[in-house]
C-alpha positions as CSV (number, residue, x, y, z in Angstrom):
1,X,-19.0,-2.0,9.0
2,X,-19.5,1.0,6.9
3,X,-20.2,2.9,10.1
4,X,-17.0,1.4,12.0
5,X,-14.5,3.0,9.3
6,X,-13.1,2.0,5.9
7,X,-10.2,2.6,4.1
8,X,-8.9,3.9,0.8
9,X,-5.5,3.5,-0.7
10,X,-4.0,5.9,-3.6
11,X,-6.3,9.1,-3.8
12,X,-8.4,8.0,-6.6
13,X,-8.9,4.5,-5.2
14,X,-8.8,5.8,-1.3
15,X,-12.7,7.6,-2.4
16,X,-13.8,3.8,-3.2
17,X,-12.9,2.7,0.3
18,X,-14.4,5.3,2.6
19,X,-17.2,6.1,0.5
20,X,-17.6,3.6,-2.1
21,X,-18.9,6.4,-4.2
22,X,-20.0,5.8,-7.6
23,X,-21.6,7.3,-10.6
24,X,-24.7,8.4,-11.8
25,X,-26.9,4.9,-11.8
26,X,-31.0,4.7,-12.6
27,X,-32.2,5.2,-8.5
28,X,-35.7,6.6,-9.2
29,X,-37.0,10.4,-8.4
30,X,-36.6,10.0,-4.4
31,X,-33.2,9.1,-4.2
32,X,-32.8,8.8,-0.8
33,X,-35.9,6.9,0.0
34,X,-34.3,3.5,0.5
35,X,-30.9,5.1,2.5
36,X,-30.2,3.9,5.8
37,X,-26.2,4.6,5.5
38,X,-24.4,7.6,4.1
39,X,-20.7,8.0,4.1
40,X,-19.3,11.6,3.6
41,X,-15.8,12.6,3.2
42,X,-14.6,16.3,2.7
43,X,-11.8,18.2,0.7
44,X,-9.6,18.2,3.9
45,X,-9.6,14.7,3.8
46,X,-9.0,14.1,0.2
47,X,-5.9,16.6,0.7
48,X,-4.7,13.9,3.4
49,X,-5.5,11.4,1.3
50,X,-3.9,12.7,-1.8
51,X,-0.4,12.7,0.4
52,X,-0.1,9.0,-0.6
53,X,-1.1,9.5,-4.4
54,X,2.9,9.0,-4.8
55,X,3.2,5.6,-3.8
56,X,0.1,4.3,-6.1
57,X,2.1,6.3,-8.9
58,X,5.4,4.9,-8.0
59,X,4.1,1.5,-7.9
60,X,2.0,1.8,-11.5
61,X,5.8,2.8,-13.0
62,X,7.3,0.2,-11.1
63,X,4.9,-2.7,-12.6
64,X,4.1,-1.1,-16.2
65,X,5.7,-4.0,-18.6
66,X,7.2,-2.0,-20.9
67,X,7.4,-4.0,-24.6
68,X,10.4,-3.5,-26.5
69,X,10.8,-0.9,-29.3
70,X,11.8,-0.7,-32.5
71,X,12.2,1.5,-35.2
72,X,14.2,2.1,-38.6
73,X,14.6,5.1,-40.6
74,X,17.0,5.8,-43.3
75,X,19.9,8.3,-43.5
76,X,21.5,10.1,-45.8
77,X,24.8,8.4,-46.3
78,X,24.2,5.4,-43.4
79,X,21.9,4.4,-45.3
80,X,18.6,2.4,-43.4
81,X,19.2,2.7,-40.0
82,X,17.4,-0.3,-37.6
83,X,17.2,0.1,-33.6
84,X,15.9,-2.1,-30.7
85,X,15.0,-0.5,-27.1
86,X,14.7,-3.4,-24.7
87,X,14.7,-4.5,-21.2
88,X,13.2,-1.2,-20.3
89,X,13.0,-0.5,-16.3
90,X,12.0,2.5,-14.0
91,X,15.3,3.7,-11.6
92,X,15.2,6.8,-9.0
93,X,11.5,7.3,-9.4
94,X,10.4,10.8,-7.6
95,X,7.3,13.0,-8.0
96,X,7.5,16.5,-6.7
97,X,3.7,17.4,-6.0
98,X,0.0,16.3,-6.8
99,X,-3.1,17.8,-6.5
100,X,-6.5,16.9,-6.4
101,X,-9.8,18.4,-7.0
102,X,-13.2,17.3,-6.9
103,X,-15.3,18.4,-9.9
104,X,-19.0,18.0,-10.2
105,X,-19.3,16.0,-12.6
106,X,-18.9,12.7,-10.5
107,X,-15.0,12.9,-11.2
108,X,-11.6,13.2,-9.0
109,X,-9.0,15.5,-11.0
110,X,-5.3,14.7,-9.6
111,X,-3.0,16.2,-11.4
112,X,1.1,15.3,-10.5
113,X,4.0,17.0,-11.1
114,X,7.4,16.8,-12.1
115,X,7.7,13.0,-12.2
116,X,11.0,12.1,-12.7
117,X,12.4,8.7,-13.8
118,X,15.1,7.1,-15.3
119,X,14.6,4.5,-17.5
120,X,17.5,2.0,-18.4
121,X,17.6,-0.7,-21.0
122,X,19.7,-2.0,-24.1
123,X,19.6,-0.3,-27.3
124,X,20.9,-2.3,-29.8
125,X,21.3,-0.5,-33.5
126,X,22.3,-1.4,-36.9
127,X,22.5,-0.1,-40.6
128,X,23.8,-0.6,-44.4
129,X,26.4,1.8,-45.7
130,X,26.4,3.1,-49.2
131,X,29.5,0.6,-49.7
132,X,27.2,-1.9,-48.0
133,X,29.0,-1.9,-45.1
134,X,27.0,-3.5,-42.0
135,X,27.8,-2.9,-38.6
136,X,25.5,-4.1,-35.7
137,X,26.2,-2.9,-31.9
138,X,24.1,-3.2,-28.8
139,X,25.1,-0.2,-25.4
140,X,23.8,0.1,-22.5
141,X,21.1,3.5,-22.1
142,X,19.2,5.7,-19.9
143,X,16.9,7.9,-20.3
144,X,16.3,11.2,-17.7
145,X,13.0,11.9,-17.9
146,X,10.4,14.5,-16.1
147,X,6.5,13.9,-16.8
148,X,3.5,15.3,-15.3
149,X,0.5,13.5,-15.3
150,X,-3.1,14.5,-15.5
151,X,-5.5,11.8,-14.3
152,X,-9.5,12.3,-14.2
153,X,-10.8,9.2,-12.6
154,X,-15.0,8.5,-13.4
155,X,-16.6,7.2,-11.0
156,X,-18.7,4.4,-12.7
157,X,-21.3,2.3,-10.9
158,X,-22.1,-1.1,-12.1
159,X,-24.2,-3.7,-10.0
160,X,-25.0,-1.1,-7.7
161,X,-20.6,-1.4,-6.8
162,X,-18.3,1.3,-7.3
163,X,-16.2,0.9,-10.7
164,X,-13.1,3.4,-11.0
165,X,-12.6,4.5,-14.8
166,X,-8.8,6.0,-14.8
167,X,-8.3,5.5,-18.7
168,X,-8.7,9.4,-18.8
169,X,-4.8,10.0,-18.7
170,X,-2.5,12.9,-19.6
171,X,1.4,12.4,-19.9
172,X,2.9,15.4,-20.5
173,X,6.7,15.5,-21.3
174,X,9.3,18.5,-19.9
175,X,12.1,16.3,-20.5
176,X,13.6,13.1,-22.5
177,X,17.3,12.9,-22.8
178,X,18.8,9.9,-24.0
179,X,22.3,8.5,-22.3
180,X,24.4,6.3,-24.1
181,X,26.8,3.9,-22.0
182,X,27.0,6.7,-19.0
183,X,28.3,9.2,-21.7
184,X,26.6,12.7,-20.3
185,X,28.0,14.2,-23.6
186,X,26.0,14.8,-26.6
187,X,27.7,12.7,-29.7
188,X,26.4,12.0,-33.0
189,X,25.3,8.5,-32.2
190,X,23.3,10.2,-29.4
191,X,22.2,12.9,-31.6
192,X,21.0,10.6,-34.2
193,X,18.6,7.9,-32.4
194,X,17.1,10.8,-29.5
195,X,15.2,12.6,-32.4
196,X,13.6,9.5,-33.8
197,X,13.6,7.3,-30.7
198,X,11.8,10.2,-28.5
199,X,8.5,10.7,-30.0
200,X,8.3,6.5,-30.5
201,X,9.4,6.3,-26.3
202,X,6.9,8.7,-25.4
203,X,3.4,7.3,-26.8
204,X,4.9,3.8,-25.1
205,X,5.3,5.6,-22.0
206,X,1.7,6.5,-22.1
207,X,0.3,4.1,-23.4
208,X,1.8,1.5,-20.4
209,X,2.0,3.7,-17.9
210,X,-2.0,4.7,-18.0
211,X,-2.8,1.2,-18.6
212,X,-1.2,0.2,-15.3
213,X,-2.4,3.2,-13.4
214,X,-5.9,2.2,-14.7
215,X,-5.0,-1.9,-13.8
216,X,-3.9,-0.2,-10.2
217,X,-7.4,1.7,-9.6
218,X,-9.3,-1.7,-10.6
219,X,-6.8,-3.9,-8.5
220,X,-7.5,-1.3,-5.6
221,X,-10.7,-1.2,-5.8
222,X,-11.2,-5.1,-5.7
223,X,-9.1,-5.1,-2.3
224,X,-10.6,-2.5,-0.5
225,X,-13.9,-3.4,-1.8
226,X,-12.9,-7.0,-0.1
227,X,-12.1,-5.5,2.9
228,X,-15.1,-3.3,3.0
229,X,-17.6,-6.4,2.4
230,X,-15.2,-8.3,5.4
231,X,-15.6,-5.2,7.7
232,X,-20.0,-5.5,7.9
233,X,-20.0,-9.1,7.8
234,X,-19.6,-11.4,11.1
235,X,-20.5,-14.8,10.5
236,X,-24.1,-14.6,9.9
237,X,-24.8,-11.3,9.8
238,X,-24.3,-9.2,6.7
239,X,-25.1,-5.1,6.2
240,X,-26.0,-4.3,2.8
241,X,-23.8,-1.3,1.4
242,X,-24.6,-1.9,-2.2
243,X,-25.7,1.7,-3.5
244,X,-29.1,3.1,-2.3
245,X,-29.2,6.4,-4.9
246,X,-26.8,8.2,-6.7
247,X,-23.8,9.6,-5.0
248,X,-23.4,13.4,-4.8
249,X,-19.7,15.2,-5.6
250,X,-19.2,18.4,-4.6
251,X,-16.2,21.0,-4.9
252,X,-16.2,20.4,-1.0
253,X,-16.8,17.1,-0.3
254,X,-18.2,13.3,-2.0
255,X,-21.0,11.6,-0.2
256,X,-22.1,8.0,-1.0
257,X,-25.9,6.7,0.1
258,X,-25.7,2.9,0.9
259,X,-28.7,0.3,1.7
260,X,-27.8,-0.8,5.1
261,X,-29.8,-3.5,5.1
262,X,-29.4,-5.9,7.3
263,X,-29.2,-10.0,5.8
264,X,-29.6,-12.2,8.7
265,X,-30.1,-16.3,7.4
266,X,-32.6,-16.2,4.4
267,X,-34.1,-12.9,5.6
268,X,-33.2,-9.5,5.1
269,X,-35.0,-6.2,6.9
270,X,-36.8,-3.8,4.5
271,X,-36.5,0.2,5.0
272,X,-39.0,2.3,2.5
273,X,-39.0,5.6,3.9
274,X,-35.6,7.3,4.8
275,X,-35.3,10.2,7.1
276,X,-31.8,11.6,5.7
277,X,-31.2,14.3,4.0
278,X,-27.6,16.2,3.0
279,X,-28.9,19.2,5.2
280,X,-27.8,16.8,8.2
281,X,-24.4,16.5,7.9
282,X,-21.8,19.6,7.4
283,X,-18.1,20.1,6.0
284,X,-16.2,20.8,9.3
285,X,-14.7,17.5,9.6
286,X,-13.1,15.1,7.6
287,X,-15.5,12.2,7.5
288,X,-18.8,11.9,8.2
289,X,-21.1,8.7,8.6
290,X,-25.2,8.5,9.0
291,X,-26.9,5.1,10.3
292,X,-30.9,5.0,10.4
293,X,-32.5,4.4,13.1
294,X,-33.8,1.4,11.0
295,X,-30.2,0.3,10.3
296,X,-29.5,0.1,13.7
297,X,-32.3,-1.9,15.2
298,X,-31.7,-3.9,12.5
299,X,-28.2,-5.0,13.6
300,X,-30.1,-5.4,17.2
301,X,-32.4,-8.0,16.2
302,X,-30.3,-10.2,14.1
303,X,-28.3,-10.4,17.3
304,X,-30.9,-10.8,18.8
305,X,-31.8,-14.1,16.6
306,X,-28.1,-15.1,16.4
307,X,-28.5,-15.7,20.0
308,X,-25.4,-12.7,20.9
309,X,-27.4,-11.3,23.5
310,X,-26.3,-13.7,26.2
311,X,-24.0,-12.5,29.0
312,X,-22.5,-14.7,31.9
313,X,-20.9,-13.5,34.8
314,X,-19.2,-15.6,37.5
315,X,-16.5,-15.0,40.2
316,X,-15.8,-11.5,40.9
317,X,-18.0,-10.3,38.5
318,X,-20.7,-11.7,40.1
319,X,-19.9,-10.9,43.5
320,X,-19.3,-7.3,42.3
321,X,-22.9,-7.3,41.2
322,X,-24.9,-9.1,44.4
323,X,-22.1,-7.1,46.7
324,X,-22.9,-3.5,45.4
325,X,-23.7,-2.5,48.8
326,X,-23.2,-3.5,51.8
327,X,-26.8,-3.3,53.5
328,X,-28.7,-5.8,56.0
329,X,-30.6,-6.3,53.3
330,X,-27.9,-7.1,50.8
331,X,-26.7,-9.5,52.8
332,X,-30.0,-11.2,53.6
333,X,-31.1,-11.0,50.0
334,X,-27.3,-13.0,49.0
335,X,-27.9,-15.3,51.7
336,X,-31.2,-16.5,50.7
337,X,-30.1,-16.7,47.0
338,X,-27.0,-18.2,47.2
339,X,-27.5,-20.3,50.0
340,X,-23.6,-20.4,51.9
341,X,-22.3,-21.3,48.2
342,X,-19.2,-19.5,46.5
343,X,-19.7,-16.8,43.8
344,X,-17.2,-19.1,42.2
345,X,-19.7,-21.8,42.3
346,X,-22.1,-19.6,40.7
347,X,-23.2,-18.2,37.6
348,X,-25.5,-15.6,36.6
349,X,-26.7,-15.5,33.0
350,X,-28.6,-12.6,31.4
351,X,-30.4,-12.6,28.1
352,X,-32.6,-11.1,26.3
353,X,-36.2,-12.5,25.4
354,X,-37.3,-10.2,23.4
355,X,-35.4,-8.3,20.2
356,X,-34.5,-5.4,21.8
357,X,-36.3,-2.5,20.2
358,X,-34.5,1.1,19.4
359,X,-35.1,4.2,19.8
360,X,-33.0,7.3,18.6
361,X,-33.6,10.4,20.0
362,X,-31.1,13.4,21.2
363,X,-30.9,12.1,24.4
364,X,-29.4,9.2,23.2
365,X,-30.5,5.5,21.8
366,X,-33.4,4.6,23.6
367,X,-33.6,0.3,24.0
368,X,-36.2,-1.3,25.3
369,X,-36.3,-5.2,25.6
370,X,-37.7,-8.2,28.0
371,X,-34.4,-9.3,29.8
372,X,-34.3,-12.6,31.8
373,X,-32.0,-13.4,34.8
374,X,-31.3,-16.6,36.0
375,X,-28.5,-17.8,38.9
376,X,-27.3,-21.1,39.4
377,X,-25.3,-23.0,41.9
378,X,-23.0,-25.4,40.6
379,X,-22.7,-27.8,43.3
380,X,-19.7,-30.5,42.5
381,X,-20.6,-33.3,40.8
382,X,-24.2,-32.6,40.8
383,X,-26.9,-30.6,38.0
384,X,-26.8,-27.3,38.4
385,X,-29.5,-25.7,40.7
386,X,-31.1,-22.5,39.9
387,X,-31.6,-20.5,42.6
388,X,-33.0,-17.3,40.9
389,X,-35.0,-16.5,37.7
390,X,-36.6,-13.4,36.8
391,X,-38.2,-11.6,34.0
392,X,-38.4,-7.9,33.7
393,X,-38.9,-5.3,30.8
394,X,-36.2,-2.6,30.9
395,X,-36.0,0.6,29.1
396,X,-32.7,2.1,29.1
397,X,-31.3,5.3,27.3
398,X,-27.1,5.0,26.5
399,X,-25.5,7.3,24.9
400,X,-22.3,5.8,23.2
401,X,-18.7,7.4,23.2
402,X,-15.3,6.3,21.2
403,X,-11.8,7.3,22.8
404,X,-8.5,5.4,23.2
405,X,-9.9,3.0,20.5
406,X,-12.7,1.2,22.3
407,X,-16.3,1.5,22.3
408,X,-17.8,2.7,25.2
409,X,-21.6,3.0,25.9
410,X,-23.0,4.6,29.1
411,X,-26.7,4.7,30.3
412,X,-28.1,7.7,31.6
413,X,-31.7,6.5,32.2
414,X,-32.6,3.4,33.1
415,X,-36.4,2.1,34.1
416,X,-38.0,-0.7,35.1
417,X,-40.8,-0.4,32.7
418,X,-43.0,-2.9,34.7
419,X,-42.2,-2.4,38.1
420,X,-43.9,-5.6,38.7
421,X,-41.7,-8.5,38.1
422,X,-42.7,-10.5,34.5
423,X,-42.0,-13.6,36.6
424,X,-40.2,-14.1,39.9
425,X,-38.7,-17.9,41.4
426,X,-36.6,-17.9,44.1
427,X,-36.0,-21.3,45.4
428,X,-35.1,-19.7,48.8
429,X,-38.8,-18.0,48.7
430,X,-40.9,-20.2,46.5
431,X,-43.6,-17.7,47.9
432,X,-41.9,-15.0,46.0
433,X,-43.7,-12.7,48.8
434,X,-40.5,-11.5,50.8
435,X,-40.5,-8.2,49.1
436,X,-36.4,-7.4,50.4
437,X,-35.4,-10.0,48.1
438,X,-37.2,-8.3,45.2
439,X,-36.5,-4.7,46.6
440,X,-32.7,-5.5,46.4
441,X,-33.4,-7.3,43.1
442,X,-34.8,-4.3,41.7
443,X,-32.2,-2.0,43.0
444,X,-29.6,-4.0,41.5
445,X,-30.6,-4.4,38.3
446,X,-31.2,-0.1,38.0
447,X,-27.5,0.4,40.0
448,X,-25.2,-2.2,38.8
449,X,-26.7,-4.5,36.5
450,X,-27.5,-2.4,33.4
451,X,-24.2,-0.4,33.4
452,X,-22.6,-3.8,32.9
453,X,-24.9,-4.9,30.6
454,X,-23.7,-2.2,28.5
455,X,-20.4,-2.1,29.3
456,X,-19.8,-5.7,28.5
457,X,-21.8,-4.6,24.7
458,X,-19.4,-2.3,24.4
459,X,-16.2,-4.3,24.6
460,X,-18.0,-6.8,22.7
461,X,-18.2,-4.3,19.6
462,X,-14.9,-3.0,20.5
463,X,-13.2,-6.4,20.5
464,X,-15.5,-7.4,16.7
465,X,-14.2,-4.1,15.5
466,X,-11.1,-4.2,16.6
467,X,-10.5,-7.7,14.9
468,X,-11.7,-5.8,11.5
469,X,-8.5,-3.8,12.4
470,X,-10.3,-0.8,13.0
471,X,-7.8,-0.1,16.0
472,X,-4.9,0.0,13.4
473,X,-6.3,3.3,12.1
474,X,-5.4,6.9,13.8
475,X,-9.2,8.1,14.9
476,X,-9.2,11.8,15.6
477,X,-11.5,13.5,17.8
478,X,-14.1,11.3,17.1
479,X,-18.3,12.5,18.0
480,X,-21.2,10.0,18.1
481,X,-23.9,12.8,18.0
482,X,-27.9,10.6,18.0
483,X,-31.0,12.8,16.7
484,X,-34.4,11.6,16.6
485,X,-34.1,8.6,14.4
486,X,-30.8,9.0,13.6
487,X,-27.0,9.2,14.6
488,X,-24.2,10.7,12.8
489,X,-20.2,9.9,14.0
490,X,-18.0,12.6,12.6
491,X,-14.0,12.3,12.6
492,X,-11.0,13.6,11.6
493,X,-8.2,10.9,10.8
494,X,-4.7,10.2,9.8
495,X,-4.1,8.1,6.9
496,X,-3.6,4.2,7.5
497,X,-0.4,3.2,6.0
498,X,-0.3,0.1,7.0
499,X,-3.0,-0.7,4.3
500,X,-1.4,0.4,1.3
501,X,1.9,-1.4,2.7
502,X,-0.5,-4.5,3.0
503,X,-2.1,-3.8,-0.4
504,X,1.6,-4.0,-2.1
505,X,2.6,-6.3,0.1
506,X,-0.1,-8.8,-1.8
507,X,-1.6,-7.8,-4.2
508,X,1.1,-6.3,-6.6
């Protein structure tokens, strides 16, 4: 999801993935109303980013299709001269530096240095003498070349999804030498086609080569916007990141303000009255993301209704929960439960009845929910027997961490809200009036059944995020700081490669 991580590849395209920024759109005069996810990524990251500029370059050379050229022009004594430049191809492609700046004006200047090429091809000549005298040759060429190139990509916004406009492209030229048949010296054949095949070679170079940087940007976009809708989608469950107001571009950093709605079946939740504002997040890290409390809870009750919040445990699992301690009453408490059987005869199942309901505050993300616990004893080759089933209403506060690439979330209060149970059957004590058995019940839940609760939620997110290939990028330092209706995760990163090798790989 937006709030997991994206990904960007080439500077100008790498914006669209992170922050799927865009330009000014019609949003209304509160334009952060309807926001329950901003993405916000400073100039040390666009410097990082920038780093791999040269690739997208190399690889707008590399598929420019470069049309033949011709030309004629007539000489004094030759007579009309005639000349043909094809089979045109990039060799030895290098670029010494690029630069980028962010200008307010919803725009990404990158500006690249010393390009240099060399182009190779067939130039094939003829021309009439005076004494009408034709001769017609065709050589081998190259052409050393050094180029910089000035590109200021718009950020347009159409269908409330980020549209890159990169038809704003400068080449400007330090060098064009033209190399006949490997000869490095200057001859009058050379002499006479480099004057008036030059100017010809340089508007075609422009012409293709910002056509294809522009074709690159689009073609990026498309996959990294593919990837992005991929990443908050899980069968069912789909978070809306079209654009909730107009994106902000500063000389410091570019900030994008996204729905985050939450489309569950033929429904989709509804958020009127946003809390964020740009005062919340600052420029001391390299990317910043802010999820609603709304947002949030959201993704909690289509869970919820997608029937996710199940958890079975069996075997040691299991016994590690009924075995916490090892007290008289424990053991009376498993004994009159599980009746002799095995834990591997077992099975515990815990749910949810209720969508859970969330709560942000600084302590952490305050959940509150009606949670069911039933055991059963699987005796062979008969119907399951449950043994235990219970209803209580938990409130638990977890405050959530991210290091070696998983997810991990850790209570730090937990309460029985009702300390009297919703609903108690124990088929040991139909009564339900042995209070050990619901004194140990109690105790368990609190001690070891909550942290595994969570702990199981957490490697459940890990292993969904994980298979988005989240774990494929380099996460640096990462914080998940919660305020009182909202949380903000903050990172630095390194750039992940593997994308724009995956991006060439298939799409060029």
């Amino acid at each position: 999801m937006c709030w997991a991580g994206r990904m960007v590849l080439g500077t100008f395209s790498i914006w669209l993935v992170l922050v799927h920024a865009a330009a000014a759109c019609d949003f209304g005069p509160f334009p952060y109303r309807a926001t329950g996810i901003v993405c916000r990524m400073t100039k040390p990251a666009a410097l990082l980013l920038n780093q791999e500029t040269a690739q997208v370059i190399q690889a707008a050379f590399r598929n420019a299709k470069f049309p033949n050229i011709t030309g004629e022009r007539s000489m004094r004594l030759l007579g009309r001269v005639a000349y043909g430049l094809s089979n045109i191809q990039v060799n030895d492609l290098s670029i010494e530096r690029s630069e980028v700046e962010l200008k307010e004006d919803n725009a990404i200047h990158i500006a690249i240095k010393n390009v240099t090429a060399l182009f190779k091809g067939t130039l094939t000549y003829g021309y009439a003498g005076a004494w009408f005298l034709q001769l017609f040759h065709s050589v081998d060429f190259e052409i050393e070349s050094s180029i910089d190139l000035q590109l200021r990509t718009k950020l347009t916004c159409q269908k409330d999804q980020v549209v890159p406009d990169a038809s704003d492209c400068y080449l400007t030229f330090h060098k064009l030498t033209l190399h006949l048949q490997g000869d490095k010296q200057p001859g009058w054949l050379k002499q006479l086609f480099t004057d008036f095949i030059s100017f010809t070679l340089k508007l075609v170079l422009k012409r293709e080569v910002c056509k294809e940087i522009n074709a690159v940007a689009q073609t990026l976009t498309n996959f990294v916007l593919d990837l992005a809708a991929n990443f908050v989608q899980d069968k069912d469950i789909v978070v809306d990141i079209s654009l909730a107001s107009d994106p902000v571009i500063k000389a410091s950093y570019i900030e994008s303000h996204h729905k985050g709605l939450v489309l569950y079946g033929n429904s989709s939740s509804v958020l009127s009255d946003s809390v964020f504002s740009p005062s919340l997040l600052t420029e001391s890290r390299m990317l910043y993301f802010w999820f609603s409390e709304h947002s949030l809870g959201s993704l909690a009750s289509a869970a919820f209704l997608d029937g996710r919040l199940v958890l079975n445990l069996t075997g040691e699992k299991l016994q590690e929960l009924f075995e916490m301690e090892d007290t008289e009453v424990q053991r009376k408490a498993v004994q009159m439960i599980f009746q002799g059987t095995s834990y591997n005869d077992s099975v515990a199942k815990v749910w949810s009845l209720t969508q859970p309901q969330i709560s942000l505050q600084a302590e952490g993300a305050v959940v509150r929910s009606l949670v069911a616990v039933e055991v059963s004893i699987l005796p062979a080759g008969e119907e399951p027997l449950v043994a235990l089933y219970l209803e209580k209403e938990i409130m638990v506060t977890i405050q959530a961490t991210y290091a070696e690439k998983k997810l991990i979330l850790q209570p730090v209060d937990s309460r029985l809200v009702l300390w009297s149970l919703k609903m108690f059957k124990c088929a040991a004590d139909p009564s339900g009036k042995d209070p050990s058995i619901q004194s140990f019940l109690q105790n368990m839940i609190l001690v070891a059944g909550i942290p595994e609760v969570t702990s199981s939620i957490g490697s459940a997110l890990t292993s969904l995020m994980n298979s988005k290939r989240l774990d494929l990028f380099d996460i640096i330092n990462p914080e998940i700081i919660t305020r009182k209706g909202y949380v903000i995760v903050q990172l630095d990163f390194g750039f992940p490669s593997h994308l724009l090798l995956n991006f060439f790989e298939t799409s060029l």
